[in-house]
C-alpha positions, -999 to +999 in steps of 0.1 A: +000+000+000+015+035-008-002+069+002-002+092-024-007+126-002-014+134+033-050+128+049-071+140+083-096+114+084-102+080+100-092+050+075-110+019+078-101-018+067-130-042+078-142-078+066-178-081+060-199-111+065-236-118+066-263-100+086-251-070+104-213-086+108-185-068+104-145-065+115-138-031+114-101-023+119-091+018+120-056+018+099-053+061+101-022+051+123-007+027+099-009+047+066-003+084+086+032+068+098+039+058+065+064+075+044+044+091+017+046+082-020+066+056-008+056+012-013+050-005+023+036-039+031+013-045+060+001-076+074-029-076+094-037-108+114-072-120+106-077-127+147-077-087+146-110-089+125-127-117+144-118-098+177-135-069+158-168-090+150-164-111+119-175-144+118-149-161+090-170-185+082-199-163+069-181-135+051-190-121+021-167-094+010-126-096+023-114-065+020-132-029+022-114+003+025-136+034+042-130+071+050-151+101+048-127+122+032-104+124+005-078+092-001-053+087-019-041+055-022-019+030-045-028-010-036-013-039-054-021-068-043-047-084-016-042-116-005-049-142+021-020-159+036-016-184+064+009-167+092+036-198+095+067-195+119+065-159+119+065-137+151+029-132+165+018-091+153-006-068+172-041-056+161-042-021+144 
């Protein structure tokens, strides 16, 4: 993920499943701390989201990005992954 200029507002990453089920996750801190323009990986434990409300087994959309003011943002790739033999990482 890259940030392509500097932003006030809250930025959200969430995993949506049925009903009213969400995982809501507030990333402002992530992509504020960021240097701008610049590529950046960040890995996000899917525990976070169920902490957050998701039920795994019923979602429907992966990935939604929410603000309520201007973003702009570079992303190249989503994905998935197992976390194998890697150090545990905190919650957003």
């Amino acid at each position: 993920i890259k940030t392509e200029d500097v932003f006030n507002a809250m930025v959200y990453l969430s995993m949506v499943c049925e009903g009213d089920c969400e995982g809501k996750l507030d990333i402002s801190g992530l992509l504020k701390n960021a240097p701008n323009e610049q590529w950046q990986q960040i890995q996000i434990p899917l525990s976070c989201f169920q902490q957050k409300g998701l039920n795994v087994s019923q979602t429907t959309s992966p990935f939604k990005l929410s603000t309520k003011d201007k973003l702009a943002i570079g992303i190249s790739d989503i994905s998935l992954i197992p976390f194998a033999n890697i150090e545990p990482l905190e919650c957003p």
